[in-house]
mmCIF file of the N, C-alpha and C atoms, coordinates in Angstrom:
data_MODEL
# 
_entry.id   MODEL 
# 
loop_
_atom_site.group_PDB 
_atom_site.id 
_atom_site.type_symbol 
_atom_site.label_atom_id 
_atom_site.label_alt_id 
_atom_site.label_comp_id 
_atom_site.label_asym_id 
_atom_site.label_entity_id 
_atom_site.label_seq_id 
_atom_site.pdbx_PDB_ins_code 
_atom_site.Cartn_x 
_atom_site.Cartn_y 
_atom_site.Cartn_z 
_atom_site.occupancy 
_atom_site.B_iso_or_equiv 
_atom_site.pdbx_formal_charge 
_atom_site.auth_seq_id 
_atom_site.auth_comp_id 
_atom_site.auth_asym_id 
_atom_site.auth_atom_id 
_atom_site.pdbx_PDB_model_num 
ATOM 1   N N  . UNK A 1 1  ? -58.390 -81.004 -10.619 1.00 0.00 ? 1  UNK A N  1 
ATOM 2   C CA . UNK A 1 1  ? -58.119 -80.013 -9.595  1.00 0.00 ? 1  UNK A CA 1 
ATOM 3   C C  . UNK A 1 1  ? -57.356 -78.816 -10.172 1.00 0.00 ? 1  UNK A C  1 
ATOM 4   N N  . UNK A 1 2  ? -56.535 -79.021 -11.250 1.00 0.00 ? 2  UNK A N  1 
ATOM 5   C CA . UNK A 1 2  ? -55.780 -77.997 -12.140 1.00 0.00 ? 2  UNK A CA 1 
ATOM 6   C C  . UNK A 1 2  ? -57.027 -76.708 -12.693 1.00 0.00 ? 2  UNK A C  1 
ATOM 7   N N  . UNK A 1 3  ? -57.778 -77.421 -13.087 1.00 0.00 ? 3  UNK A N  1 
ATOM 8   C CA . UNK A 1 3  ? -58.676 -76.150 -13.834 1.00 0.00 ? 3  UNK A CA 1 
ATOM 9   C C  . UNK A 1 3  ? -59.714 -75.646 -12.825 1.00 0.00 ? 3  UNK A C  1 
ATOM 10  N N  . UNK A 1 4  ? -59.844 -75.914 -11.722 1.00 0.00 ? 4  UNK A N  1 
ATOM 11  C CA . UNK A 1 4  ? -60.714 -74.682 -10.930 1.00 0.00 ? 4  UNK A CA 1 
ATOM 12  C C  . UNK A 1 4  ? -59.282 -73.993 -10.172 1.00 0.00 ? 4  UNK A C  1 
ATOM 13  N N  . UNK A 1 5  ? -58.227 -73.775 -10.030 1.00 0.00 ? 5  UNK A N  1 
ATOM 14  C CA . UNK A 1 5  ? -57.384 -72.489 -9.884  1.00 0.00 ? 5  UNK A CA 1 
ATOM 15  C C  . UNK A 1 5  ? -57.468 -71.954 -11.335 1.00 0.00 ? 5  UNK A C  1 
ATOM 16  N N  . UNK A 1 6  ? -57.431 -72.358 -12.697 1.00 0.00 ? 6  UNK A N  1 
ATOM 17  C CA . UNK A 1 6  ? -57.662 -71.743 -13.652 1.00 0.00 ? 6  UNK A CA 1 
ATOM 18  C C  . UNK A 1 6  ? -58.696 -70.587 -13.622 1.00 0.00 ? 6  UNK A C  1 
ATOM 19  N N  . UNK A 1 7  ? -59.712 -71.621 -13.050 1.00 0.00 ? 7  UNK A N  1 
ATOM 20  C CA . UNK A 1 7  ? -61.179 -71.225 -13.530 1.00 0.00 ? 7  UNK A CA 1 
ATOM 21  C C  . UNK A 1 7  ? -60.934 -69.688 -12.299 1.00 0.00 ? 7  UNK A C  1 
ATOM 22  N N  . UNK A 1 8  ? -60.938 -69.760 -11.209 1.00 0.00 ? 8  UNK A N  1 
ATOM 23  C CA . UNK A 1 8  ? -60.099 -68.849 -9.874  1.00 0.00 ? 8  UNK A CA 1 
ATOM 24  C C  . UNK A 1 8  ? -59.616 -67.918 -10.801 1.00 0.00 ? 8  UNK A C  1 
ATOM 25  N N  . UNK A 1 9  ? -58.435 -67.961 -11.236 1.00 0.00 ? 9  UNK A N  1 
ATOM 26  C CA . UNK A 1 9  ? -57.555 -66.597 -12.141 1.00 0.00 ? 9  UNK A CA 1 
ATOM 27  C C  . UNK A 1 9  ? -58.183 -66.096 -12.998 1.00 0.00 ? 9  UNK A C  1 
ATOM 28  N N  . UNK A 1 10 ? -58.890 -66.645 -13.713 1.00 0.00 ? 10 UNK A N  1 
ATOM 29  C CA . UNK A 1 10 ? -59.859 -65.841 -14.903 1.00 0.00 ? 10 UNK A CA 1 
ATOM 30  C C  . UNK A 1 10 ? -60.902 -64.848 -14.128 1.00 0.00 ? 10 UNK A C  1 
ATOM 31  N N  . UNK A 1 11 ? -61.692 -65.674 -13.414 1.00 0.00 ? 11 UNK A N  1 
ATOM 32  C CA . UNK A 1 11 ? -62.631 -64.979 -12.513 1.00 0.00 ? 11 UNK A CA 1 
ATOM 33  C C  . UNK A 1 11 ? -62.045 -63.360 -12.055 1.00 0.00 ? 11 UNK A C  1 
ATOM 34  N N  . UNK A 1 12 ? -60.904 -63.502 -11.053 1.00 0.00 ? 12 UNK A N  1 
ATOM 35  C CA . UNK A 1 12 ? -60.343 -62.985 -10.298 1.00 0.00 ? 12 UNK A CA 1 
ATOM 36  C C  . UNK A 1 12 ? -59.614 -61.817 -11.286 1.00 0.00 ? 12 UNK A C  1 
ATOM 37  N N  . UNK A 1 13 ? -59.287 -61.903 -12.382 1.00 0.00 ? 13 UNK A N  1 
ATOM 38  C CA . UNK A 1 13 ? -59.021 -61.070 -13.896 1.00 0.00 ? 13 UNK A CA 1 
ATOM 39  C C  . UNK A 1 13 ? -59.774 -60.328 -14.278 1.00 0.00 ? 13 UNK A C  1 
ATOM 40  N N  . UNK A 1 14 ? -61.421 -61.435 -14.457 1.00 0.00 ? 14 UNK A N  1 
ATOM 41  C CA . UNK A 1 14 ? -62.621 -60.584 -14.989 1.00 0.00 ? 14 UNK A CA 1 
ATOM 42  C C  . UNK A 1 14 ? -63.176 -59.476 -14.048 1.00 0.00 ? 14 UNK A C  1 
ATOM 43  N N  . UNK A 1 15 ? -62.816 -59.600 -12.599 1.00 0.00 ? 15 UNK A N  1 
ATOM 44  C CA . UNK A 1 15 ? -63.071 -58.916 -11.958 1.00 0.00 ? 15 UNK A CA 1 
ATOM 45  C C  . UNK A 1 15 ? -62.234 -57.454 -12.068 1.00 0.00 ? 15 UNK A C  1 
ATOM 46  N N  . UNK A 1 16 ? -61.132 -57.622 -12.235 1.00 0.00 ? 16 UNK A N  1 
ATOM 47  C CA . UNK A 1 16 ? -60.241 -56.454 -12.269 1.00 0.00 ? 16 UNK A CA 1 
ATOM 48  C C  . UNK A 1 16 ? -60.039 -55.738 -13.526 1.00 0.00 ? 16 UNK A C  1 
ATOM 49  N N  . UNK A 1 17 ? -60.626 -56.405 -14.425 1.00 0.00 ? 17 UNK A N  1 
ATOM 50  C CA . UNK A 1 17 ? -60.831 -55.818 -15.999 1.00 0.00 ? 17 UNK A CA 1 
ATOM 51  C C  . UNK A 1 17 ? -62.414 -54.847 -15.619 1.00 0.00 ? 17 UNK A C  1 
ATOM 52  N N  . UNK A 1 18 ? -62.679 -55.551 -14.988 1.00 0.00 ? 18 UNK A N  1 
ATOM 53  C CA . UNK A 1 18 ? -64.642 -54.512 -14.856 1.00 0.00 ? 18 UNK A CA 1 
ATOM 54  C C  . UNK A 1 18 ? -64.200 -53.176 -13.631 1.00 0.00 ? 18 UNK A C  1 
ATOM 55  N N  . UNK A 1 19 ? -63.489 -53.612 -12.993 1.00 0.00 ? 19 UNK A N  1 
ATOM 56  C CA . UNK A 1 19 ? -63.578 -52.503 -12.126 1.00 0.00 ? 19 UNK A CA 1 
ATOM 57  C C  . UNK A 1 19 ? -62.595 -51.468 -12.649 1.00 0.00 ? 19 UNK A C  1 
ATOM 58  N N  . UNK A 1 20 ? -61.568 -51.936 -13.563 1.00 0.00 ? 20 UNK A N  1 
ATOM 59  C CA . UNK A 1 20 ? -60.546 -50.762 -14.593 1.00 0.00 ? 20 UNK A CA 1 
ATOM 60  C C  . UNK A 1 20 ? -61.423 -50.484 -15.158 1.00 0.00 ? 20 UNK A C  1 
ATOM 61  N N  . UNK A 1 21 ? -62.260 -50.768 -15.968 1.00 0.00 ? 21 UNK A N  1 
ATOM 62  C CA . UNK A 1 21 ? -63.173 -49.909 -16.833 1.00 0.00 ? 21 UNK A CA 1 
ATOM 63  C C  . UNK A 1 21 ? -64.176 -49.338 -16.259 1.00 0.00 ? 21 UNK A C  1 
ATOM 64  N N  . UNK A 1 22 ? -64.887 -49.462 -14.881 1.00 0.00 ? 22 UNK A N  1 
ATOM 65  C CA . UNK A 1 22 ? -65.783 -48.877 -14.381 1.00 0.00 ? 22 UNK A CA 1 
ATOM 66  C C  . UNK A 1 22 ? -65.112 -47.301 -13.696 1.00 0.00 ? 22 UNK A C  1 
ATOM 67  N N  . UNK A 1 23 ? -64.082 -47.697 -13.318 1.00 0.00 ? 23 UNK A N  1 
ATOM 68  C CA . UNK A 1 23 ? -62.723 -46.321 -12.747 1.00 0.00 ? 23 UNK A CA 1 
ATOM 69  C C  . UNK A 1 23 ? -62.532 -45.712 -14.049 1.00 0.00 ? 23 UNK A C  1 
ATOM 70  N N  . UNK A 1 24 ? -62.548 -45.813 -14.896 1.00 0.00 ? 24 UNK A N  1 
ATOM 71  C CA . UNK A 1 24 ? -61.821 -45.000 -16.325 1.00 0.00 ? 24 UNK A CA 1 
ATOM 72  C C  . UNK A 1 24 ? -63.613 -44.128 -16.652 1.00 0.00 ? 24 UNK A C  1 
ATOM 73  N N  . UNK A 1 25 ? -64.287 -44.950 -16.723 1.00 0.00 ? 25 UNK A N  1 
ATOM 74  C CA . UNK A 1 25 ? -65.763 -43.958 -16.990 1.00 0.00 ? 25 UNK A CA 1 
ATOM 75  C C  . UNK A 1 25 ? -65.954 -43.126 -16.021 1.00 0.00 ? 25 UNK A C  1 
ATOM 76  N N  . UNK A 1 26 ? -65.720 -43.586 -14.429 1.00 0.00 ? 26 UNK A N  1 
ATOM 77  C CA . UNK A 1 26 ? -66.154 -42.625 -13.505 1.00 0.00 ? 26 UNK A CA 1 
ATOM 78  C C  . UNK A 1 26 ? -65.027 -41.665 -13.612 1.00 0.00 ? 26 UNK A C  1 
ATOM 79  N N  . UNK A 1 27 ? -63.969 -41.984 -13.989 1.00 0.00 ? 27 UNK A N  1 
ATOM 80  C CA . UNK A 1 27 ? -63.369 -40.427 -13.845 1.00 0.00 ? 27 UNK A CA 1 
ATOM 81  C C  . UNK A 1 27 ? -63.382 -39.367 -15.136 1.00 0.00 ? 27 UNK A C  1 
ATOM 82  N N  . UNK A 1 28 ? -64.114 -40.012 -16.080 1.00 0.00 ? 28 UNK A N  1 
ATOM 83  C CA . UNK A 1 28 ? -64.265 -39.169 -17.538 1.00 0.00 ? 28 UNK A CA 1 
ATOM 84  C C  . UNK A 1 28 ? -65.347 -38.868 -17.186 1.00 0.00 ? 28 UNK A C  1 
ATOM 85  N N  . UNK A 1 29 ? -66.865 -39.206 -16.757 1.00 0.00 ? 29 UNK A N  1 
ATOM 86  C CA . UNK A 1 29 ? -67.875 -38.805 -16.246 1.00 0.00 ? 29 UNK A CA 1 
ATOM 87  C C  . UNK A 1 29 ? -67.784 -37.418 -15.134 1.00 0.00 ? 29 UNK A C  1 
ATOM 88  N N  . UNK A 1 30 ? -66.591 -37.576 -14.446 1.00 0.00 ? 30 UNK A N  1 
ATOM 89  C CA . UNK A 1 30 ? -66.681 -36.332 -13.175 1.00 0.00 ? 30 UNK A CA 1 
ATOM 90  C C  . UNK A 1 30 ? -66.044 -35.550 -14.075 1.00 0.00 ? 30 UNK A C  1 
ATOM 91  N N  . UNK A 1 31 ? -65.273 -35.651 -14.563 1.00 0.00 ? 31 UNK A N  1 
ATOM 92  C CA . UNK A 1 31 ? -64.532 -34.404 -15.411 1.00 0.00 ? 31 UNK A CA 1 
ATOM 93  C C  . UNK A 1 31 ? -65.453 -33.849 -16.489 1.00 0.00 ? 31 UNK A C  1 
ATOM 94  N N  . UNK A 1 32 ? -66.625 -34.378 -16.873 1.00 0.00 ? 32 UNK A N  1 
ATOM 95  C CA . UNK A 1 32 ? -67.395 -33.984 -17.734 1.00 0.00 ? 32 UNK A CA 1 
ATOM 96  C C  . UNK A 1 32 ? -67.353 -34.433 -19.259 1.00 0.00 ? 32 UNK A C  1 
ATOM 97  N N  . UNK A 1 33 ? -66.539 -35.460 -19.071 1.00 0.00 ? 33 UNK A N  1 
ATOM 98  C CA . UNK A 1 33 ? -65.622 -35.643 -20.655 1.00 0.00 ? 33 UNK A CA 1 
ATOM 99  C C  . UNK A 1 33 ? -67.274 -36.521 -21.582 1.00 0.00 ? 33 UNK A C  1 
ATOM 100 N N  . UNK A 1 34 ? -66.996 -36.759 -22.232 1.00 0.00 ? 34 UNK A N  1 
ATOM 101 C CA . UNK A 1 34 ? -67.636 -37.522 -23.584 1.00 0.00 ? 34 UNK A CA 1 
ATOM 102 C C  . UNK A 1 34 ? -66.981 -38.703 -23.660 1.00 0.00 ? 34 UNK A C  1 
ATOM 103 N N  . UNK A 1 35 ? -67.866 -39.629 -23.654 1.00 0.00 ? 35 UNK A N  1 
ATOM 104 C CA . UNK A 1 35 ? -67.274 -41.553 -23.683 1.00 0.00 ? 35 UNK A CA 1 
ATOM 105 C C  . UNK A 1 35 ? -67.089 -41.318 -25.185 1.00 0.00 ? 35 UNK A C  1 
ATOM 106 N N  . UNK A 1 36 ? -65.893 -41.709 -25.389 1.00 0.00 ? 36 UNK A N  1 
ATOM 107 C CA . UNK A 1 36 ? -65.961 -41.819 -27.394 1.00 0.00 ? 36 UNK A CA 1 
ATOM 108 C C  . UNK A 1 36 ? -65.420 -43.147 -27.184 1.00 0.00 ? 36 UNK A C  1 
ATOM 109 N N  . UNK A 1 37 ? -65.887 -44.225 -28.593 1.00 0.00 ? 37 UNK A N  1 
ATOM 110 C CA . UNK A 1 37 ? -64.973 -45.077 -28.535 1.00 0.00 ? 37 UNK A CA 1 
ATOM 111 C C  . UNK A 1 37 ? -64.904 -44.828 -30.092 1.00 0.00 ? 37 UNK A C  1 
ATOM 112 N N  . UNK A 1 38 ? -63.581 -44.533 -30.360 1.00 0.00 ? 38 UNK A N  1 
ATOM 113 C CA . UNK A 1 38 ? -63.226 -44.492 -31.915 1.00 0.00 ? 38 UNK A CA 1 
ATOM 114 C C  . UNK A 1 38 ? -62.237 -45.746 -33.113 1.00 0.00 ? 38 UNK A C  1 
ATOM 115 N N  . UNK A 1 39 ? -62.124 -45.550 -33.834 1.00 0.00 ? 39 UNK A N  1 
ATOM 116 C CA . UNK A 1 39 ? -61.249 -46.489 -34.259 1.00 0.00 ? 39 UNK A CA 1 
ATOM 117 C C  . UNK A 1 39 ? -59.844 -47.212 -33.791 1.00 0.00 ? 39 UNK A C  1 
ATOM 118 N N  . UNK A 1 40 ? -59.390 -46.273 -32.789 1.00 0.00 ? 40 UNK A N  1 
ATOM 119 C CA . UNK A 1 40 ? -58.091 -46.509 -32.006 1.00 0.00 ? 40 UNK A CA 1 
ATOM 120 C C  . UNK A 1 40 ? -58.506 -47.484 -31.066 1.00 0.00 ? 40 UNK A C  1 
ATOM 121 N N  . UNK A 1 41 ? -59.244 -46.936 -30.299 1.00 0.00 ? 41 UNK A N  1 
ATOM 122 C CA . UNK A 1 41 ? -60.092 -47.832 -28.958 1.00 0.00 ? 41 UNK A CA 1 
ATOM 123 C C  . UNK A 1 41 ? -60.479 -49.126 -29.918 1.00 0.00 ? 41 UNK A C  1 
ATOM 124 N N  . UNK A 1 42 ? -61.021 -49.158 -30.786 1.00 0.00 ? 42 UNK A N  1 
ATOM 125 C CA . UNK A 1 42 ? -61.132 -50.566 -31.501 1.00 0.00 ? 42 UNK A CA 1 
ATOM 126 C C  . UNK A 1 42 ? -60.243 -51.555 -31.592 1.00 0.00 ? 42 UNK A C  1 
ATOM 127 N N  . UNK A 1 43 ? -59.394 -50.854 -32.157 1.00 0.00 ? 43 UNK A N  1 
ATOM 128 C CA . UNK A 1 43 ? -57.828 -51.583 -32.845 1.00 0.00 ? 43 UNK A CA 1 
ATOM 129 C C  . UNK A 1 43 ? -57.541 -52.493 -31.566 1.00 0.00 ? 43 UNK A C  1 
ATOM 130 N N  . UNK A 1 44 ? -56.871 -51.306 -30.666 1.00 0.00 ? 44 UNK A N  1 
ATOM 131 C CA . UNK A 1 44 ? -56.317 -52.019 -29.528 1.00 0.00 ? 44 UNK A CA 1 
ATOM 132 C C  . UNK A 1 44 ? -57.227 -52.860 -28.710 1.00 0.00 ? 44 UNK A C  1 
ATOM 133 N N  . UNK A 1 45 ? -58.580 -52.639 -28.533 1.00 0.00 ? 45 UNK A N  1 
ATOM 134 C CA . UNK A 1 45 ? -59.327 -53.514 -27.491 1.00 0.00 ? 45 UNK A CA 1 
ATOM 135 C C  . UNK A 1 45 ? -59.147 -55.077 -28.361 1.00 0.00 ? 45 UNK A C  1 
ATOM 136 N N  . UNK A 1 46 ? -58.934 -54.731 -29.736 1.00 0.00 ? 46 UNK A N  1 
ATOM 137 C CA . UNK A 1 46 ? -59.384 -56.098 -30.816 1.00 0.00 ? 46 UNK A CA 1 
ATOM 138 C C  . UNK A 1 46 ? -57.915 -56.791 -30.767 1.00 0.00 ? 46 UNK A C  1 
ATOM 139 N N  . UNK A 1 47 ? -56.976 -56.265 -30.433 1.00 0.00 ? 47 UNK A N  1 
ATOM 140 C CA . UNK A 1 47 ? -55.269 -56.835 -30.002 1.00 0.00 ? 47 UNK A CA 1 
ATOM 141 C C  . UNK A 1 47 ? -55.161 -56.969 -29.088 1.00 0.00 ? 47 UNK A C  1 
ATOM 142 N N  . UNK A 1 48 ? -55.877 -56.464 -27.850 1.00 0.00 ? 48 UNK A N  1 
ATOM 143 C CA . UNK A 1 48 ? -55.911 -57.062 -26.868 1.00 0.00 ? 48 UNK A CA 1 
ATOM 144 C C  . UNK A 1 48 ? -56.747 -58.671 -26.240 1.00 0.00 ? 48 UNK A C  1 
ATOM 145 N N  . UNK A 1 49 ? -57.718 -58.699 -26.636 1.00 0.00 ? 49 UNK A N  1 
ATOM 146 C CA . UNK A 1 49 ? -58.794 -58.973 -26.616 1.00 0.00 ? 49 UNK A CA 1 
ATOM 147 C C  . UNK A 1 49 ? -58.502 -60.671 -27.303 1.00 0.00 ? 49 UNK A C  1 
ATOM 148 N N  . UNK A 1 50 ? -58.781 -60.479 -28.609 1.00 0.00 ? 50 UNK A N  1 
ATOM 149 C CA . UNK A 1 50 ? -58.539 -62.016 -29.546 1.00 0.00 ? 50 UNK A CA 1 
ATOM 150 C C  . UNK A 1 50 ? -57.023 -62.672 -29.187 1.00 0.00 ? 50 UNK A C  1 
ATOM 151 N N  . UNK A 1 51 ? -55.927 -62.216 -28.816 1.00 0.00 ? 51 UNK A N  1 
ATOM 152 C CA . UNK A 1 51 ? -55.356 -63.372 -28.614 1.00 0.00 ? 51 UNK A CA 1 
ATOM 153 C C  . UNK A 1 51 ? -55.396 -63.752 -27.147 1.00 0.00 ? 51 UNK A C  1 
ATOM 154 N N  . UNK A 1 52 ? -55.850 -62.942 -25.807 1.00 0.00 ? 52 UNK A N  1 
ATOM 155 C CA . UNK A 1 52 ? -56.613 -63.502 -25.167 1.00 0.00 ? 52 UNK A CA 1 
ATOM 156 C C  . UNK A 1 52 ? -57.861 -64.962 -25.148 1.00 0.00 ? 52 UNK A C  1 
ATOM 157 N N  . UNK A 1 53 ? -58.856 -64.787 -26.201 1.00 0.00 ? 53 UNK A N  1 
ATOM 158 C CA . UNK A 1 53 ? -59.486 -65.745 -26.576 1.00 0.00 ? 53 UNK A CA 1 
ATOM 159 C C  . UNK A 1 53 ? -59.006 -66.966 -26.812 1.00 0.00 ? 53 UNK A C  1 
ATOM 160 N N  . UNK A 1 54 ? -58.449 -66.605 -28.095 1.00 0.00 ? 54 UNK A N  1 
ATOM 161 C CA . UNK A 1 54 ? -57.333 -67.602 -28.535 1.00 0.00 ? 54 UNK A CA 1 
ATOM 162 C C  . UNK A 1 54 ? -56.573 -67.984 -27.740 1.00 0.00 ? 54 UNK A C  1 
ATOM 163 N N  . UNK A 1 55 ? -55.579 -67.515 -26.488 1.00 0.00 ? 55 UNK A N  1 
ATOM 164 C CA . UNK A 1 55 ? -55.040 -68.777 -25.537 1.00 0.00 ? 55 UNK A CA 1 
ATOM 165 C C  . UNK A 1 55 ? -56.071 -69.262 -24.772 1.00 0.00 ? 55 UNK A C  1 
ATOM 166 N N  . UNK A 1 56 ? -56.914 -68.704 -24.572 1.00 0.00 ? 56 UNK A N  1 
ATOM 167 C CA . UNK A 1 56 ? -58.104 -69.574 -23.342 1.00 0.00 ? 56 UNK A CA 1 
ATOM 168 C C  . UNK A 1 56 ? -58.311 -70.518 -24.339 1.00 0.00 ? 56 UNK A C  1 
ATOM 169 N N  . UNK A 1 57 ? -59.289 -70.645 -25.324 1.00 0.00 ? 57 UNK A N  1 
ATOM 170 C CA . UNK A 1 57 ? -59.800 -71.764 -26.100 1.00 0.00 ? 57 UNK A CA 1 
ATOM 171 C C  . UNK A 1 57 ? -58.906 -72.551 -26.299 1.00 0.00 ? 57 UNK A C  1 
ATOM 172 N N  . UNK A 1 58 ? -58.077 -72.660 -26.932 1.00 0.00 ? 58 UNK A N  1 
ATOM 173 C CA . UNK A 1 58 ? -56.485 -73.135 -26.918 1.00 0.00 ? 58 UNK A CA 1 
ATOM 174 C C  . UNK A 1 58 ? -56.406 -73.920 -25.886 1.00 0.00 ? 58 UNK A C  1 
ATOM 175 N N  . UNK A 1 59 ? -56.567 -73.662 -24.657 1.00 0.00 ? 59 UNK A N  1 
ATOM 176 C CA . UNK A 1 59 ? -55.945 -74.136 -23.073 1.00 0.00 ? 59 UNK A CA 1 
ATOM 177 C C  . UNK A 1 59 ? -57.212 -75.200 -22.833 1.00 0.00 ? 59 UNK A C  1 
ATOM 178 N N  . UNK A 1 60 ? -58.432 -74.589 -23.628 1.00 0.00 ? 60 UNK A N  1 
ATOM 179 C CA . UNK A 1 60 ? -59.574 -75.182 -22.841 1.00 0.00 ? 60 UNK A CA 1 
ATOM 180 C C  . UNK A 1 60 ? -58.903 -76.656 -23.751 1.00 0.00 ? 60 UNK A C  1 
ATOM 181 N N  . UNK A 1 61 ? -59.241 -76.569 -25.141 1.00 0.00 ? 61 UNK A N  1 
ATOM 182 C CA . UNK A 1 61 ? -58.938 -77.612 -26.407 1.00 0.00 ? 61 UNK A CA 1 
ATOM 183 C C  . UNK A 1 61 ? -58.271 -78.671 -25.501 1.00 0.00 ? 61 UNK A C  1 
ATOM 184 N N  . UNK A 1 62 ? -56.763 -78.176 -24.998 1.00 0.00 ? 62 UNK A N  1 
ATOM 185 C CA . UNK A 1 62 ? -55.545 -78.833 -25.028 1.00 0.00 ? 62 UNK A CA 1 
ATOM 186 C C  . UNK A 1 62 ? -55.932 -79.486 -23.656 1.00 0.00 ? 62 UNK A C  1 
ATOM 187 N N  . UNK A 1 63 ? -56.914 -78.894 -22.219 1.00 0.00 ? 63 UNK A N  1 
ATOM 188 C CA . UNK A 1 63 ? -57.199 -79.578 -21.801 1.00 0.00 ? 63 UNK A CA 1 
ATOM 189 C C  . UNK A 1 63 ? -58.224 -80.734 -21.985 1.00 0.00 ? 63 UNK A C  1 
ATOM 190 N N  . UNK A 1 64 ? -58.450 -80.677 -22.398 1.00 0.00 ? 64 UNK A N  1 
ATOM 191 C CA . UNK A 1 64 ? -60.032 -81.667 -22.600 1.00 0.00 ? 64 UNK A CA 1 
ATOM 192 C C  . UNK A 1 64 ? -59.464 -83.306 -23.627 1.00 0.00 ? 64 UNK A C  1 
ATOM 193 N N  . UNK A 1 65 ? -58.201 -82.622 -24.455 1.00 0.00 ? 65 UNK A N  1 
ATOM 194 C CA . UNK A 1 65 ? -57.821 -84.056 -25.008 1.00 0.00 ? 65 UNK A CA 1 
ATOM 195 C C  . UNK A 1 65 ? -56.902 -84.892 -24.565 1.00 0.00 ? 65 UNK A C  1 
# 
């Protein structure tokens, strides 16, 4: 019963991660801007991003044994 509120918060995350990035294009789109994604946007999405992974898998691991 522990891991479907898990499974709930991730969902409920992934949702609010898509709609921040769908708001950040639509307002660079009305302003006329150019989507760049450059080496900066890399860095940080890749520090954001992998140790994210890494605690989920982690959580999944630690549940399952």
């Amino acid at each position: 019963m522990n891991e479907s509120a898990f499974v709930v918060f991730i969902i409920f995350a992934s949702i609010w991660v898509l709609m921040a990035v769908a708001g950040v294009i639509a307002i660079l789109k009305i302003d006329g801007q150019e989507i760049k994604f450059g080496k900066t946007g890399f860095t940080i999405t890749v520090a954001i991003i992998v140790p994210m992974m890494i605690t989920l898998i982690y959580a999944t691991i630690k549940s399952r044994l």
